[in-house]
Each structure stands twice: as C-alpha cells, then as structure tokens.
C-alpha positions as a Markdown table, in Angstrom:
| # | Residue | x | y | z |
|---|---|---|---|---|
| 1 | Unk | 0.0 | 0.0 | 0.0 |
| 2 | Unk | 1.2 | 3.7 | -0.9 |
| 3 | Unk | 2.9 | 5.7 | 1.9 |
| 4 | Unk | 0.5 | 9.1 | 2.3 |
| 5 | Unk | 2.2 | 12.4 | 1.6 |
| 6 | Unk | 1.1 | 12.9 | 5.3 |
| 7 | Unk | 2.6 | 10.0 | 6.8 |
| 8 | Unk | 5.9 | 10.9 | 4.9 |
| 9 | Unk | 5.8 | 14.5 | 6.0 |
| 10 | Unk | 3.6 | 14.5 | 9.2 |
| 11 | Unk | 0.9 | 16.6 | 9.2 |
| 12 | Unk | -0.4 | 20.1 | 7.3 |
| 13 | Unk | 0.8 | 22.1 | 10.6 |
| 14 | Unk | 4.1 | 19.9 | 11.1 |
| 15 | Unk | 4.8 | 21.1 | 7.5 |
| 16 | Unk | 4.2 | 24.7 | 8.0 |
| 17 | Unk | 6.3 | 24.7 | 11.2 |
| 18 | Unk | 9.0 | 23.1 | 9.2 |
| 19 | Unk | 8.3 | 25.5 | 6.4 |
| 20 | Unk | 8.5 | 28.6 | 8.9 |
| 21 | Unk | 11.1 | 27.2 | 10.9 |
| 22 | Unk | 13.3 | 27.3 | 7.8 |
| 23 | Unk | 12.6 | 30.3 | 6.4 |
| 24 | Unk | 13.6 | 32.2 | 9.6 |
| 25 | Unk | 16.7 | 30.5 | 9.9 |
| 26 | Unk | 17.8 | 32.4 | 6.7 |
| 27 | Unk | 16.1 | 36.0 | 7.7 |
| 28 | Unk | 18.5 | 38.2 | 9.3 |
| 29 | Unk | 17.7 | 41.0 | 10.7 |
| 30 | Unk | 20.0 | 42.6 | 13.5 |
| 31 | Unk | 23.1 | 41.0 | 15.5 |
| 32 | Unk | 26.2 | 41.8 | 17.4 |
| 33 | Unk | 29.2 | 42.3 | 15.7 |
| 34 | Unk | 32.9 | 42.2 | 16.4 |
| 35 | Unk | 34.9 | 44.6 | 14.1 |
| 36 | Unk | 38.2 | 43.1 | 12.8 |
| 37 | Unk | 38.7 | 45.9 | 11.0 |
| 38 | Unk | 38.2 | 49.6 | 9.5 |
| 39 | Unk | 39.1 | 51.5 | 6.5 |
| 40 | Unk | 38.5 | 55.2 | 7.4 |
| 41 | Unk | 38.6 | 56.1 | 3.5 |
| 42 | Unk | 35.6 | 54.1 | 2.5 |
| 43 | Unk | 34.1 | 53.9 | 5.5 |
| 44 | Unk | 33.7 | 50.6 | 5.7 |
| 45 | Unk | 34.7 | 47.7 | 8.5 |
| 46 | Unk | 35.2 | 43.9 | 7.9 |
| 47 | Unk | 33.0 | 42.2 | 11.0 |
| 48 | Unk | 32.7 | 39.0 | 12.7 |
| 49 | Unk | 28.8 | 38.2 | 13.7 |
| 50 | Unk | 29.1 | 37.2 | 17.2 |
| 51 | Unk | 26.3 | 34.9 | 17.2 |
| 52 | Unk | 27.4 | 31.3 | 16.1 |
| 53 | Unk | 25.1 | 30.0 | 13.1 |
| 54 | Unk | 24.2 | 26.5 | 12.1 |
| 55 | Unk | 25.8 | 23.8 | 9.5 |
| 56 | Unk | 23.8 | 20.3 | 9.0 |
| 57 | Unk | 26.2 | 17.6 | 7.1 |
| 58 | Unk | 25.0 | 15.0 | 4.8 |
| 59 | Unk | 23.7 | 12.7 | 7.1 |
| 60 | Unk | 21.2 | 15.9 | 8.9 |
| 61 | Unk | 23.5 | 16.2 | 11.7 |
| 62 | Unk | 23.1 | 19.8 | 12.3 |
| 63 | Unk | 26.1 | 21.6 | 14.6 |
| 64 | Unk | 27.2 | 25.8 | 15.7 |
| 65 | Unk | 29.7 | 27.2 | 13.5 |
| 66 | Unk | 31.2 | 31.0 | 12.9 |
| 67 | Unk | 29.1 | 33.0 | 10.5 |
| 68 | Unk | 31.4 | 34.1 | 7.7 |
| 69 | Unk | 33.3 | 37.3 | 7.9 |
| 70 | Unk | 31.4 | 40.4 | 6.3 |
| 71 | Unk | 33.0 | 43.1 | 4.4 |
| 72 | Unk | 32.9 | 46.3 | 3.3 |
| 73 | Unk | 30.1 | 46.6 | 5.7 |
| 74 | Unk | 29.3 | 50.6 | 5.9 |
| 75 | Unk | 29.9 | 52.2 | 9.1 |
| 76 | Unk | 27.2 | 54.5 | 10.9 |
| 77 | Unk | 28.4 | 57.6 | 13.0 |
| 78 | Unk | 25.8 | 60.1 | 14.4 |
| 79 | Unk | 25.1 | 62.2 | 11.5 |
| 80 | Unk | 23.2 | 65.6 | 10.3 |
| 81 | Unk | 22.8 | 68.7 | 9.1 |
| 82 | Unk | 26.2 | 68.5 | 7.8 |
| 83 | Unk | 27.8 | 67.7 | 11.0 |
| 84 | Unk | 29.2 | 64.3 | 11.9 |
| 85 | Unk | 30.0 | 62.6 | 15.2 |
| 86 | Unk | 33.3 | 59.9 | 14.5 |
| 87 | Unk | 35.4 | 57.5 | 16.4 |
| 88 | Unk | 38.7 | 56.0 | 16.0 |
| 89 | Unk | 36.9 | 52.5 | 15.0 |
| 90 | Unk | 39.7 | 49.6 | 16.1 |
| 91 | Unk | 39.6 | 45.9 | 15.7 |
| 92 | Unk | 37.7 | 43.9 | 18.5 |
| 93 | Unk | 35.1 | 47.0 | 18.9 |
| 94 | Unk | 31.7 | 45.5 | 19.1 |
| 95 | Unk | 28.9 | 46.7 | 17.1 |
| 96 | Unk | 25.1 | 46.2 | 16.0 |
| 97 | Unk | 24.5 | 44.5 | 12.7 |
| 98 | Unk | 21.3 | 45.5 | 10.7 |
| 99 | Unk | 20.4 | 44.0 | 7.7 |
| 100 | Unk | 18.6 | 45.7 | 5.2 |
| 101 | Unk | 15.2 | 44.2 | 3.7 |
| 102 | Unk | 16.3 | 44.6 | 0.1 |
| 103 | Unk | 20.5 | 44.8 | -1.9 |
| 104 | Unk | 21.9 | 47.9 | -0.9 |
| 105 | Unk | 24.9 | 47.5 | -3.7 |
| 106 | Unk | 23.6 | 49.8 | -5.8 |
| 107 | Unk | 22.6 | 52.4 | -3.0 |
| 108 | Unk | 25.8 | 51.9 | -1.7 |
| 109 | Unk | 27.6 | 52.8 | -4.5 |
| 110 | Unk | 25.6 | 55.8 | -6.3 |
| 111 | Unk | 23.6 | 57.3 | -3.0 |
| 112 | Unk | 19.8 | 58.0 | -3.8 |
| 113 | Unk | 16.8 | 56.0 | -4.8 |
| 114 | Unk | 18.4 | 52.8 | -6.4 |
| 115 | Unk | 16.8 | 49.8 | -8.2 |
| 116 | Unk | 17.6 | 46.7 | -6.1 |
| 117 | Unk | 20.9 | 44.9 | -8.2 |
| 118 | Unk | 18.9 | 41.5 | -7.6 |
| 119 | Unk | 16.1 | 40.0 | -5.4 |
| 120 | Unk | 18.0 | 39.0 | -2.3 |
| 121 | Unk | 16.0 | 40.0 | 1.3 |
| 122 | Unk | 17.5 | 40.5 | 4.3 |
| 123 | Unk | 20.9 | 38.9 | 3.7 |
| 124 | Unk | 24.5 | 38.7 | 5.1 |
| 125 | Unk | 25.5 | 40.8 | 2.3 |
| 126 | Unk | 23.4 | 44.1 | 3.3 |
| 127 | Unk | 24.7 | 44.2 | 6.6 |
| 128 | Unk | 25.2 | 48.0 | 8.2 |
| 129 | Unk | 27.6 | 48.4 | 11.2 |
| 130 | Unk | 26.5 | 50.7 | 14.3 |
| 131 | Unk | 29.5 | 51.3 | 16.8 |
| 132 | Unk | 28.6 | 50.9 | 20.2 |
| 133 | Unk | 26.6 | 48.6 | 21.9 |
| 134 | Unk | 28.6 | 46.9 | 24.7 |
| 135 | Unk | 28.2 | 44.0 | 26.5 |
| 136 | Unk | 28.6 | 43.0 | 30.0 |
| 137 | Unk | 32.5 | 41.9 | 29.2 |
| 138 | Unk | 33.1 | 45.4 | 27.6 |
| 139 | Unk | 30.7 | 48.1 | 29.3 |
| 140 | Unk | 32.3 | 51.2 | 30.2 |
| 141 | Unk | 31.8 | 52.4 | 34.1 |
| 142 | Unk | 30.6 | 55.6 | 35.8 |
| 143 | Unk | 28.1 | 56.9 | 33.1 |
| 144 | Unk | 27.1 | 60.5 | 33.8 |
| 145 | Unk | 23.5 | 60.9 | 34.8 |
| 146 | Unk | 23.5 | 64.6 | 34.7 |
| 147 | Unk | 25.5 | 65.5 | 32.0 |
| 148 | Unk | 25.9 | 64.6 | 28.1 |
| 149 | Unk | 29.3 | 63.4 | 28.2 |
| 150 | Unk | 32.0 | 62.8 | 24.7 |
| 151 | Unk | 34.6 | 60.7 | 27.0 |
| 152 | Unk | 37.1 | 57.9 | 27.0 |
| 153 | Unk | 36.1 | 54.8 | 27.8 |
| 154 | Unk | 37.9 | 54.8 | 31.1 |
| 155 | Unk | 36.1 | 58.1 | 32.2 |
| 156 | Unk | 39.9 | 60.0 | 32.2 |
| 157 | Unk | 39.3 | 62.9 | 29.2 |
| 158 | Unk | 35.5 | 63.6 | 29.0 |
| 159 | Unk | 33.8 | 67.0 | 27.7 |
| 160 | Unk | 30.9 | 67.4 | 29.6 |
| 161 | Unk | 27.7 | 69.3 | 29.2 |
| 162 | Unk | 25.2 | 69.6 | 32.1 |
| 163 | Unk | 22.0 | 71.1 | 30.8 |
| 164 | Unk | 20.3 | 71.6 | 34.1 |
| 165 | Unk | 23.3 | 73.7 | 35.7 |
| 166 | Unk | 24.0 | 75.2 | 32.5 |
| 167 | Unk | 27.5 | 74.6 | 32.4 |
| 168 | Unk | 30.1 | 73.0 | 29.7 |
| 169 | Unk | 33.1 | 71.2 | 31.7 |
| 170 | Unk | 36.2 | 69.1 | 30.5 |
| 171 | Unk | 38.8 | 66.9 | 32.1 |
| 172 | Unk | 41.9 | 66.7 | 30.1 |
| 173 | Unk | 45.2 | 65.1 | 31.3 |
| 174 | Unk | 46.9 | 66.0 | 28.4 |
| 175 | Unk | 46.0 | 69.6 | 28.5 |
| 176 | Unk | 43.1 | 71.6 | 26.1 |
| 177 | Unk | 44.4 | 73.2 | 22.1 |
| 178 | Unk | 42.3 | 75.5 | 20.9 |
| 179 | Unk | 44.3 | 77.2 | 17.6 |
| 180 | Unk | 47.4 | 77.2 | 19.7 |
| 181 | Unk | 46.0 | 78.6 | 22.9 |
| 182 | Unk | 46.5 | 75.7 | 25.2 |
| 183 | Unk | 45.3 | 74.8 | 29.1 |
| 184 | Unk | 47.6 | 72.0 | 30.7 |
| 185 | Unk | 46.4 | 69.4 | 32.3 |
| 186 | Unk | 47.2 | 71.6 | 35.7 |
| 187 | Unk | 45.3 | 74.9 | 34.6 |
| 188 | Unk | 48.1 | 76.8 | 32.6 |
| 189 | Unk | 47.2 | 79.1 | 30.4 |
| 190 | Unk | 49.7 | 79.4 | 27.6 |
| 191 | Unk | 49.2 | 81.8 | 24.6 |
| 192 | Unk | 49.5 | 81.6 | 20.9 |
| 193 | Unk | 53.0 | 83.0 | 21.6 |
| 194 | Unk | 54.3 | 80.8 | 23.5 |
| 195 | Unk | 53.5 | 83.3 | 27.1 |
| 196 | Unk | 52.2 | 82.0 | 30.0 |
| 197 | Unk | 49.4 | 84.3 | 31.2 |
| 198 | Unk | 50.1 | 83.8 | 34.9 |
| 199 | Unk | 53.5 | 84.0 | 34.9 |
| 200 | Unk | 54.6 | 86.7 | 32.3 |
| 201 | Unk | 55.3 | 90.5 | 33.0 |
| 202 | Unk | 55.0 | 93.5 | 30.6 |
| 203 | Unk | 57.8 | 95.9 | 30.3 |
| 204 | Unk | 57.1 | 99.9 | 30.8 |
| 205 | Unk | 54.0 | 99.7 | 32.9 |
| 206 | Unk | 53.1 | 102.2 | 35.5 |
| 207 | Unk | 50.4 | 102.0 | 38.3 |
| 208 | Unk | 47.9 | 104.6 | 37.7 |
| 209 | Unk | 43.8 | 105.2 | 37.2 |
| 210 | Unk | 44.2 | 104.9 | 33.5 |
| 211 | Unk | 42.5 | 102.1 | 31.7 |
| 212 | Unk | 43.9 | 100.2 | 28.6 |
| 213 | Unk | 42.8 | 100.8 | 25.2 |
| 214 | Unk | 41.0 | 98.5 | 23.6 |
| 215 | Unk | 42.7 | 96.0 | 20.8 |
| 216 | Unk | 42.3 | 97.1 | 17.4 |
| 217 | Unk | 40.4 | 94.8 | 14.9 |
C-alpha cells in the first residue's frame, strides 16, 4: 500500500512549522558584531557576527559554527545637518549588525533612490555596522546621569555638558588646544606665543587710574 504524503511528512501544521522554521533561519535582521577591522577612507569595516550559526552535514547532523566574515560593511556615525560625530573605529570593537530588507549594492555605490541589483532579502551581504553597543565583558563604568558626556572609555578625558546647571566642563590630562591657545592638564594658560598668562610681565608699565585701550580689529 502507498505511503501518504502525510505520513511521509507529518501533518499540514508539522509542515508549516518546518516551512517557517526554515525560512527564519535564513532571515536576518540585527546581530552583534565584532569589528576586525576599519578603512577610514571608505568607511567601511570587515566584522565577525558574534552569534554562532548552524551547519547540517549530509547525514542531517546539524552543529554551531562561525558565520562568515562580512565586508565592506558601511559604518554609521551620528550624522546631520552637515555635521558628523566619529570614532577612531579599532579591531575587536563591538557593534550592532542591521540587515537591510532589500541589496543595498547599488545604494551603496551611487547614494539616492536605487533599483535593487537583484532579489535577495534581508541577507549577510546588506549588513550595516552601528558602533557601540557593549556588553557586559566590555561596558564602560561611571556613566554621567546629569551630563551629556563625549569621554574615554575609562572616564579619564571627557567633555561634559550639564543642561540643568547650565554649564560646559572638561577633564583633560593632556591639556586643552584651541588654535594654539592651550590649558595644561594643571590649569596653565599658555598663549598663541608661547607666554604664559600667569606668569609673564609687561615691560614699561606704570600703576595709575588709566584704563587700557582696547585692541584694534
């Protein structure tokens, strides 16, 4: 007697779950990342996914493996109204993985509203890279609940801008250059030529009640 389709298969929903099953182990859609690399020109980085993915051999054995490496993914950095926020990107930085629904080659290349260069959805290949996300190996410390903060990871050199005090401060080690006018890391003052404010003298001064004149333009 003939084997049914449905004894072969199981049933209509066993099928379906199969069905579905499959078809989501091929949709990607956002991941962590490790960056192995970044080319500041193209603004691109070569990543690791850092979720393991699935091989089955011949025999339906199925076992985790490394997803392959990803290049000339582009990077994001905050970005708008013709300002741009970077980093200095280095290998073993982790990141966000997006995928985009439809081939971004063409996008990519040209910038606009692009006809995709084939029908591939939500693949490896269209992969974005957003810098940041941390996890609990690599989190930074001591996060500023007052202030909006551009800081090194370890909290040393961090601009800081506290919108309820209304005040803009900086920690520096290495000192503040601002077109040659420089602060030390101890609160010097040094000018453009080389003078240190608090510790120079002028030459030909007298004390009196007269007031300076004001520099020319």
């Amino acid at each position: 007697m003939p084997v049914s389709l449905n004894s072969q298969v199981g049933s209509r929903e066993h099928l379906d779950a199969a069905l579905a099953k499959t078809i989501k182990a091929e949709l990607r859609v956002a991941m962590p990342g490790i960056i192995q690399s970044f080319d500041p020109q193209a603004m691109t980085c070569t990543v690791q996914p850092a979720i393991l993915g699935t091989t089955t051999d011949a025999t339906g054995v199925s076992q985790s493996s490394p997803l392959p490496l990803l290049l000339d993914v582009p990077v994001i950095f905050p970005r708008g109204g013709g300002v741009t926020m970077t980093f200095p990107i280095q290998a073993g930085d982790e990141c966000l993985l997006i995928f985009g629904d439809r081939c971004i080659d063409f996008w990519w290349q040209s910038g606009g509203m692009q006809e995709p260069v084939d029908n591939r959805q939500h693949d490896l290949s269209d992969a974005f890279a957003i810098v940041g996300p941390q996890s609990q190996a690599q989190k930074i410390n001591n996060v500023s609940t007052e202030s909006v903060q551009l800081r090194s990871d370890d909290g040393a050199t961090s601009l800081s801008l506290n919108p309820t005090a209304g005040t803009i401060a900086g920690v520096a080690p290495g000192g503040f250059d601002l077109n040659g006018l420089k602060i030390s890391g101890s609160g010097q003052l040094t000018l453009v030529d080389g003078s240190v404010v608090d510790g120079h003298t002028h030459g030909g001064v007298e004390q009196g009640g007269s007031k300076t004149e004001p520099l020319s333009p």
